[in-house]
C-alpha positions as a LaTeX table, in Angstrom:
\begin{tabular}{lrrr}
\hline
Residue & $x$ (\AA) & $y$ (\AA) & $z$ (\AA) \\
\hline
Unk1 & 0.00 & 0.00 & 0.00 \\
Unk2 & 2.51 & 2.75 & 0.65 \\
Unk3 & 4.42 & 2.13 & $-2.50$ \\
Unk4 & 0.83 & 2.74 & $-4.07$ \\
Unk5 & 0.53 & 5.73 & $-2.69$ \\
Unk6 & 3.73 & 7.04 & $-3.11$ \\
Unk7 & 3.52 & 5.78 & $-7.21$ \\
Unk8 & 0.12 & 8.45 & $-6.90$ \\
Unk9 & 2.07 & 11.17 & $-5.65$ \\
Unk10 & 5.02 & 11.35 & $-7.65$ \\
Unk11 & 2.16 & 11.23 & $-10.58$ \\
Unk12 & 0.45 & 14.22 & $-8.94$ \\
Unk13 & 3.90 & 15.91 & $-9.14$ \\
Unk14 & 4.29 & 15.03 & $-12.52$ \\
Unk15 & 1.21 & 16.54 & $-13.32$ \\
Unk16 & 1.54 & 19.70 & $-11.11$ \\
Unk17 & 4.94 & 20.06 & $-12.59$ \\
Unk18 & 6.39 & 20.99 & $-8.65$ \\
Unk19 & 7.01 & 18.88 & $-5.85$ \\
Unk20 & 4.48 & 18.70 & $-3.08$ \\
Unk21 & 6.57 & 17.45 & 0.02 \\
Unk22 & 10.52 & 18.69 & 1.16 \\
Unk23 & 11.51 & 15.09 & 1.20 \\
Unk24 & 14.76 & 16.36 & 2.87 \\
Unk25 & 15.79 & 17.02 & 5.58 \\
Unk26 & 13.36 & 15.29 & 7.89 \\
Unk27 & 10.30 & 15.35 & 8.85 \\
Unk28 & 8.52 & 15.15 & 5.77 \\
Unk29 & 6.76 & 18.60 & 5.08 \\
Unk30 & 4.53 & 19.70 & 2.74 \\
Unk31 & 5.67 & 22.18 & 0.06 \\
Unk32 & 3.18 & 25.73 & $-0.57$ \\
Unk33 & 1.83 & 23.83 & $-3.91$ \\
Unk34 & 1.24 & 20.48 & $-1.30$ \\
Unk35 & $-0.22$ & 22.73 & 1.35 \\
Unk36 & $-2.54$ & 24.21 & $-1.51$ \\
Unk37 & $-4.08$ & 20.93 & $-2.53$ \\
Unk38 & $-3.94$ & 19.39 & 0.64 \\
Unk39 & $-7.49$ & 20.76 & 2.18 \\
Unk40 & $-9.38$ & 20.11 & $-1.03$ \\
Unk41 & $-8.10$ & 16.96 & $-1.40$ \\
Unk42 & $-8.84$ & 15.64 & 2.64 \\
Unk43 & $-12.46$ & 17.50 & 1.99 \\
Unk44 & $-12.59$ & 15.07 & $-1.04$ \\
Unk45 & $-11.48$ & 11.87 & 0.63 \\
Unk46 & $-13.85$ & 12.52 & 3.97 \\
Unk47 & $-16.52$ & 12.91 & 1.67 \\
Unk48 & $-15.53$ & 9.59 & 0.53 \\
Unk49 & $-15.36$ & 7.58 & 3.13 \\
Unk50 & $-19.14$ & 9.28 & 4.70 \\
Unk51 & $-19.86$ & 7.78 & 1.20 \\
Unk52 & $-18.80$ & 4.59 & 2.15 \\
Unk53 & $-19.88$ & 4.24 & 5.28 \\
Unk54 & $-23.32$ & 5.10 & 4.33 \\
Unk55 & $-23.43$ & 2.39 & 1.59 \\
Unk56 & $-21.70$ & 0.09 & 4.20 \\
Unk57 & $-24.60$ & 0.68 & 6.56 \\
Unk58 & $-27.61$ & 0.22 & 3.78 \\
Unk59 & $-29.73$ & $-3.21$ & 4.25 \\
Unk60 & $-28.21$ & $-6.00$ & 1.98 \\
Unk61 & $-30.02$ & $-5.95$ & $-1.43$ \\
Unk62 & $-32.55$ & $-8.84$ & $-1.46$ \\
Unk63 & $-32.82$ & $-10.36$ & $-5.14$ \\
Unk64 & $-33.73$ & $-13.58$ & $-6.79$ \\
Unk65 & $-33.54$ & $-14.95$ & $-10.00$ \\
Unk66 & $-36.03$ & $-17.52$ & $-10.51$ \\
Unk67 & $-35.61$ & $-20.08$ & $-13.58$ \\
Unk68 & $-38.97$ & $-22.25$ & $-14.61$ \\
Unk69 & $-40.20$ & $-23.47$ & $-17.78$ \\
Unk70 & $-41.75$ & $-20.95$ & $-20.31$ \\
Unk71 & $-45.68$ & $-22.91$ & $-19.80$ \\
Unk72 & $-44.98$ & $-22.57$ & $-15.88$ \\
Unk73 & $-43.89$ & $-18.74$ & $-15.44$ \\
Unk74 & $-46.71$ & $-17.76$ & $-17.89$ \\
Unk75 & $-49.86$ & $-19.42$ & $-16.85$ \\
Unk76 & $-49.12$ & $-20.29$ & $-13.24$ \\
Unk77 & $-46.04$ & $-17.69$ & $-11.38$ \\
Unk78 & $-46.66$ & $-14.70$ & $-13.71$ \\
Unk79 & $-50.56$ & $-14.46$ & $-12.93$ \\
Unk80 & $-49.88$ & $-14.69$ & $-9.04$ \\
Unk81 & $-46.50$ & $-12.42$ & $-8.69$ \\
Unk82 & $-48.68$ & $-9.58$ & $-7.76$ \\
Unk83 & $-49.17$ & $-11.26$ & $-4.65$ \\
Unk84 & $-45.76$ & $-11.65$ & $-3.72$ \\
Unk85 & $-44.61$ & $-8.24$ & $-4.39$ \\
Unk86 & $-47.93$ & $-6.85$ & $-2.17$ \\
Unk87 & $-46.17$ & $-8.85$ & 0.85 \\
Unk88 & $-42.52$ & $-8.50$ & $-0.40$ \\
Unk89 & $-41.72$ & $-5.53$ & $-1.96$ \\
Unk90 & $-38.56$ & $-4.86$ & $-1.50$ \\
Unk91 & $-37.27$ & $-7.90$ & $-3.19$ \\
Unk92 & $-36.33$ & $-7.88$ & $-6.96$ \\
Unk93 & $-37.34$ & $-10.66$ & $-8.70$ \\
Unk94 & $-36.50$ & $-11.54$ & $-12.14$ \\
Unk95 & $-37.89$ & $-14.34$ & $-13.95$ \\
Unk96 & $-36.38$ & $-16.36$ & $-15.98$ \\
Unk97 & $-38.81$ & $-18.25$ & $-18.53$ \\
Unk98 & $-36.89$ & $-21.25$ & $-20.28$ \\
Unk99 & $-37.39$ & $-24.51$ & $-21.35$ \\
Unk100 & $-33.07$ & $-25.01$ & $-20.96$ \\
Unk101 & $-32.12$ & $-26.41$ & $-17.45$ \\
Unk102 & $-29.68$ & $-23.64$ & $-16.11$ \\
Unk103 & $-27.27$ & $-23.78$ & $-14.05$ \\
Unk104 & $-27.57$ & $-23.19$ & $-10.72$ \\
Unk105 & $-24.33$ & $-24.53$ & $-9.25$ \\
Unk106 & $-22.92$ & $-22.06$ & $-11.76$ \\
Unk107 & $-24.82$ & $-18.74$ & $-10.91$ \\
Unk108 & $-27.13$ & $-18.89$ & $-13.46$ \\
Unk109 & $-30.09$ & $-18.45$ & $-11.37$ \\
Unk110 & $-30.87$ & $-18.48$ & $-7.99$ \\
Unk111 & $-33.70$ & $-20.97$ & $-7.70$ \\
Unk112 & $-35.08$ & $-23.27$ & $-10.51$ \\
Unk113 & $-38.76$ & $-24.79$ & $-10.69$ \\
Unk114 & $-38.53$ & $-27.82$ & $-12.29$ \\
Unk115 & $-41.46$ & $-30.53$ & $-12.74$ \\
Unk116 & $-40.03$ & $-34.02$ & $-12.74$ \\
Unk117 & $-40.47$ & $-37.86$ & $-11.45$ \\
Unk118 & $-36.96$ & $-37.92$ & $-9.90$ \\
Unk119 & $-35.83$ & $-34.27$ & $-9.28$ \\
Unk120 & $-31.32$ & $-33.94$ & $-9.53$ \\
Unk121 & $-28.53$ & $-34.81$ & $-6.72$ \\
Unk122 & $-26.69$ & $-32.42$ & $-5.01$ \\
Unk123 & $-29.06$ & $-29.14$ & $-4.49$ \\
Unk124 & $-30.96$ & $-28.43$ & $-1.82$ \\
Unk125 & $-34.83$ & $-29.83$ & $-3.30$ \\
Unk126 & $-38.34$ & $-28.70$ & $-2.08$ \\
Unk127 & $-41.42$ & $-30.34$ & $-3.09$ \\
Unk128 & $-43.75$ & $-27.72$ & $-4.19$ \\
Unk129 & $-46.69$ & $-29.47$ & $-5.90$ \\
Unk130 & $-48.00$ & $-32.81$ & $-7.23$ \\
Unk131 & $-50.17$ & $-32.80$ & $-10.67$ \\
Unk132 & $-52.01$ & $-34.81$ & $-12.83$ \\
Unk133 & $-52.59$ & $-34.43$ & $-16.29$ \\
Unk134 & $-56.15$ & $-34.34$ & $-18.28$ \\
Unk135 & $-57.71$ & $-34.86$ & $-21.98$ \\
Unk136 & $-59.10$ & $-31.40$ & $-22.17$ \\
Unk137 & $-60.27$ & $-29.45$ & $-24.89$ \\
Unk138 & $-62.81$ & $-26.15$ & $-25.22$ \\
Unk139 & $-66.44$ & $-27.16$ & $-25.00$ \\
Unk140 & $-67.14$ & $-26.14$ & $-28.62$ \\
Unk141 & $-65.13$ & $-29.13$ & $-29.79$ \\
Unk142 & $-67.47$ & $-31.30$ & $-28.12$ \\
Unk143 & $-71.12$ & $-32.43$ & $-29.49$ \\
Unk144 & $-73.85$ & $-30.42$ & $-26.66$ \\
Unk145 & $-70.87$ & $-30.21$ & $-24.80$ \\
Unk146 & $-70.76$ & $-34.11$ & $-24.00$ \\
Unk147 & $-67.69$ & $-36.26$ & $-23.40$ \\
Unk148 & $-66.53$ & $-38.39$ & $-26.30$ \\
Unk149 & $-68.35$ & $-41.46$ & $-26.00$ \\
Unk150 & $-65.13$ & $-43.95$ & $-26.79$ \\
Unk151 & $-61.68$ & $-43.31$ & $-27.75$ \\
Unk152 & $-62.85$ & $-44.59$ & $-31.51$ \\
Unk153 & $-64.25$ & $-40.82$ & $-31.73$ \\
Unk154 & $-60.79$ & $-38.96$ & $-31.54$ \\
Unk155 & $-60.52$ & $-39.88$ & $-35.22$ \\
Unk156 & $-63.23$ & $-37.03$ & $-35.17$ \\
Unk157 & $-60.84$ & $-34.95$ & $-33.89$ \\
Unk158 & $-57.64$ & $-32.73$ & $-34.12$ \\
Unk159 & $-54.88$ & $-34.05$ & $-31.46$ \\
Unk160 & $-53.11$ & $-31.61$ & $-29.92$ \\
Unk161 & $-49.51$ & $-32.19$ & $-28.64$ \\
Unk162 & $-45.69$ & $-30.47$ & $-28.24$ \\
Unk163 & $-42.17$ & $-31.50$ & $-27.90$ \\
Unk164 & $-41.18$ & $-32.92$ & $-24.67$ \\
Unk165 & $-37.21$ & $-32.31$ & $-23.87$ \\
Unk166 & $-34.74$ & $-35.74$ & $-24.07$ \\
Unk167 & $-34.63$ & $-35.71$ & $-20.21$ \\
Unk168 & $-38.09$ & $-35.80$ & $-19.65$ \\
Unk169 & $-39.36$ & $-39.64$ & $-18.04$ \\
Unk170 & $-42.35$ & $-40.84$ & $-19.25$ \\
Unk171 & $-43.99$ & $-37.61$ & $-20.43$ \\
Unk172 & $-47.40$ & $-38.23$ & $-20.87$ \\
Unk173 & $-47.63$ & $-37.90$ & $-24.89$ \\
Unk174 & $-50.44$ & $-38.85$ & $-26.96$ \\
Unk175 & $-48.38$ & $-41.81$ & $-28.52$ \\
Unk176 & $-47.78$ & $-43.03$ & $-25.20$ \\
Unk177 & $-50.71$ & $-43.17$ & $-24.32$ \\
Unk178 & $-53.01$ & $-44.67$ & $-26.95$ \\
Unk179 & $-50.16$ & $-47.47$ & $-27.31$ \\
Unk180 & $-51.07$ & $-48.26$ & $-23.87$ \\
Unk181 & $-55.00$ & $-48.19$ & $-24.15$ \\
Unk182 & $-54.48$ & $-50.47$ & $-27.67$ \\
Unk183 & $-52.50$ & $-53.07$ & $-25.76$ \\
Unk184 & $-56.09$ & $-53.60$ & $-24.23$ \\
Unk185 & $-58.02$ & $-52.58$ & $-26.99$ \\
Unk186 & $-57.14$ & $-53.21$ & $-30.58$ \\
Unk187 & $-59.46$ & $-50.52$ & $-31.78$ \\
Unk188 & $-58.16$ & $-47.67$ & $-30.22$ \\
Unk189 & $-56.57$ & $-45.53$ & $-33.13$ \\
Unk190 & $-52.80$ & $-45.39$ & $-33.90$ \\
Unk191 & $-51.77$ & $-41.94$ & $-33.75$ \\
Unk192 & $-50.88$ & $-41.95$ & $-37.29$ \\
Unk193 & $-54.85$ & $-42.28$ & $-37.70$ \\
Unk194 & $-55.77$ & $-39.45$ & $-36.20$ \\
Unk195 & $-55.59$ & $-35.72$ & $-37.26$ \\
Unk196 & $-52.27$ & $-33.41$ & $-35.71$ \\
Unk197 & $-51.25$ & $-30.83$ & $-34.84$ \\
Unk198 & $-47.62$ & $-30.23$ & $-33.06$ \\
Unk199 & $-46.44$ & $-27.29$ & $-30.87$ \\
Unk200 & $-42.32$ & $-26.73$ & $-29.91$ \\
Unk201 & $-43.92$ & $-25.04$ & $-26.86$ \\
Unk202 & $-45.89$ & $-26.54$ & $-24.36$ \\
Unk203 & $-47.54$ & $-22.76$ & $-23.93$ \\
Unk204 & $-48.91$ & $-22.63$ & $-27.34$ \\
Unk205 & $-50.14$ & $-25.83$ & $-27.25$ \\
Unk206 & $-52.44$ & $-24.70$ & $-24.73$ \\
Unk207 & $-53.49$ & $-21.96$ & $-26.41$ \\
Unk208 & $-54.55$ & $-24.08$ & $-29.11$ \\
Unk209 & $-57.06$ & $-25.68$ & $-27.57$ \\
Unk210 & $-58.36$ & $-23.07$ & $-25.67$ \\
Unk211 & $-59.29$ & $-21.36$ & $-28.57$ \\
Unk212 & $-61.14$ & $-24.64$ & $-29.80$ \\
Unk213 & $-58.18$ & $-26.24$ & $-32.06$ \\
Unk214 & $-58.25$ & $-29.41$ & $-30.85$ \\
Unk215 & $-57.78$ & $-31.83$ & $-28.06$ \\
Unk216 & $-54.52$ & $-32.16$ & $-25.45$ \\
Unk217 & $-53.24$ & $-34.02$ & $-22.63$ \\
Unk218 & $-52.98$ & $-30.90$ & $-20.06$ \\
Unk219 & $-51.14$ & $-29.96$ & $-17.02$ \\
Unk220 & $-53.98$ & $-29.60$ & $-14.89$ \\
Unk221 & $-51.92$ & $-26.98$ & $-12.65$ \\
Unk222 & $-51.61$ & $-24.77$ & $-15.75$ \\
Unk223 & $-55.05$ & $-24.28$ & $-16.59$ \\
Unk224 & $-56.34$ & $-23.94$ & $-13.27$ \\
Unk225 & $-58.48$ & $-20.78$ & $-14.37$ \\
Unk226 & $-59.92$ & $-22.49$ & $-17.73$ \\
Unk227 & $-61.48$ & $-25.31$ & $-16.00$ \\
Unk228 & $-63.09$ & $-23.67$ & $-13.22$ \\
Unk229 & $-64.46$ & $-21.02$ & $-15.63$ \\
Unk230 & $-65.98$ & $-23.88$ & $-17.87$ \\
Unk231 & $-63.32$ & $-22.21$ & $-20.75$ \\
Unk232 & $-61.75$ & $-25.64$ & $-20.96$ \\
Unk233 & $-63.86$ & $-28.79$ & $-20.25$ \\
Unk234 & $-63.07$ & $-33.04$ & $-20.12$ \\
Unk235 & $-63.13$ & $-34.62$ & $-23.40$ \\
Unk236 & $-62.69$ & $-38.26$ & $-21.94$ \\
Unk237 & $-62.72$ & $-38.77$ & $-18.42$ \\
Unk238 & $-59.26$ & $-40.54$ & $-18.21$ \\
Unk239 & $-56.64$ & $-39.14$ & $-15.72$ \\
Unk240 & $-53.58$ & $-39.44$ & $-16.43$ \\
Unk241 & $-50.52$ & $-39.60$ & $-13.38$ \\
Unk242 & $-48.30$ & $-36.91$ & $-13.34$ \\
Unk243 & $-45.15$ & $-35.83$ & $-11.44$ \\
Unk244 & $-44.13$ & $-33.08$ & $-8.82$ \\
Unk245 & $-43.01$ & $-29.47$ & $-9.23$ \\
Unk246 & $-39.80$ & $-29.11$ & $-7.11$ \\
Unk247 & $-38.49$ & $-25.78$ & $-6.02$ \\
Unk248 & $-34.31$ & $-26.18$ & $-6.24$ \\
Unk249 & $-31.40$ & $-24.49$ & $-5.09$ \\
Unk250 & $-27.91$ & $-25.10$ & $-4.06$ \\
Unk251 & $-27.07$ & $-25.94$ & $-0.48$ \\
Unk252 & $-24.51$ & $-23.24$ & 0.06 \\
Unk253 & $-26.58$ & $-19.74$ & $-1.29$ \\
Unk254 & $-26.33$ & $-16.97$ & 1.02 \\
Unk255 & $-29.53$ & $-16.35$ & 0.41 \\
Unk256 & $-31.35$ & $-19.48$ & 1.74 \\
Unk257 & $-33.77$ & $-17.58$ & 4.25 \\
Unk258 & $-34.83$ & $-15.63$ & 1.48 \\
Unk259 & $-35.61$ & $-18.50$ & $-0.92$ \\
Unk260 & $-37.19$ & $-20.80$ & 1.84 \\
Unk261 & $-39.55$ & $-17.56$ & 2.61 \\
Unk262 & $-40.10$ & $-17.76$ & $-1.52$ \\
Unk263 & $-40.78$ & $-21.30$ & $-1.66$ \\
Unk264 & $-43.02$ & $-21.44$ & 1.73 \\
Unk265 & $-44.72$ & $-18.38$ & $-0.67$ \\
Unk266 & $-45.15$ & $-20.63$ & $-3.53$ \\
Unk267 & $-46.67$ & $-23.49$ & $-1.53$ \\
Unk268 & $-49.39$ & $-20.72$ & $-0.05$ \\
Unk269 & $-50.23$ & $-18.99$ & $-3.63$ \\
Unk270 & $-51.75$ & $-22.43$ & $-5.11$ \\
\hline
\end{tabular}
């Protein structure tokens, strides 16, 4: 540190073209140019360090960066953030919609919300929700507004469905699932039969058949509001098992009181 400073002063001296200390004999004194500068620059450097202090003494800055999938942070966090910045606002929140895992032992994000059958090793994992998934479509697909009668009558009928990622176990995919109902009954239709129509996103797949497109196998947590409002109604009464939302983060955060208060806010906004 001295040789710091004393690298800054012989600059200053360079650039005031005169000495600002008698160096000789001892003590050291400041010269009339030194003695100049000296007040303004003390006034500058205790103005400094009040600056510091006061940043020093300002509350720690509570953030979070929050990575789900794109279907998730639209029709399920998005709708219900209001509520957590009515209780908590003073924490930033920035949302990070993507169907790529990030990385949290990395920094990527703070906290990920991931739905899965067997969630990863080595972070810190909260259970936030089980869910199950339905054959849904809007009423005006459906004759009076009845159930199909028998799986025969999808051939009626546009099937809805979207790319699932590699990782994904078991996703509950229209080819999955009519191979299953056909090894019990040969005249359930092979997919191939049947009318298609394919989404990349999970989101607009769901907007598809809201707006009367077709029939899906739905998330029943992501279209909570359609089914209670009668927007989006059963087209066969099958259920199908789904997995668990899990609320993840890595054991050594310093900000783990904040996320647990964030994921005990999750479980309470269902």
């Amino acid at each position: 540190m001295p040789t710091a400073i004393s690298h800054q002063i012989k600059l200053l001296e360079i650039y005031c073209g005169r000495p600002l200390f008698r160096r000789r004999p001892r003590p050291l004194a400041l010269t009339e140019t030194g003695a100049r500068l000296f007040p303004v620059i003390r006034e500058g450097l205790d103005s400094f360090a009040d600056a510091l202090s006061a940043v020093h003494e300002l509350p720690p800055e509570r953030s979070l960066k929050v990575s789900t999938t794109n279907a998730f942070a639209s029709r399920w966090l998005v709708p219900r953030l209001p509520l957590w910045r009515k209780v908590h606002p003073s924490v930033a929140l920035e949302i990070i919609g993507t169907d790529r895992v990030l990385n949290l032992q990395g920094g990527e994000c703070d906290i990920a919300i991931r739905w899965t059958s067997v969630p990863p090793a080595g972070l810190v994992v909260r259970e936030l929700f089980k869910n199950k998934f339905l054959i849904l479509c809007n009423p005006s697909s459906l004759t009076e507004g009845k159930p199909l009668g028998g799986y025969d009558e999808l051939r009626a009928h546009t099937v809805i469905h979207w790319y699932w990622p590699p990782e994904a176990v078991h996703p509950p995919t229209w080819r999955w699932f009519l191979d299953g109902l056909r090894a019990e009954d040969p005249t359930v239709p092979l997919l191939e039969e049947l009318d298609q129509l394919t989404f990349r996103e999970e989101l607009h797949a769901i907007d598809a058949v809201i707006a009367g497109q077709g029939i899906a196998i739905c998330d029943d947590l992501l279209v909570t509001e359609e089914l209670r409002s009668g927007r989006l109604v059963k087209a066969l009464d099958a259920e199908l098992p789904g997995a668990g939302y899990y609320l993840l983060y890595r054991a050594d955060h310093p900000g783990k009181a904040l996320i647990e208060e964030f994921f005990s806010w999750l479980k309470s906004a269902r």
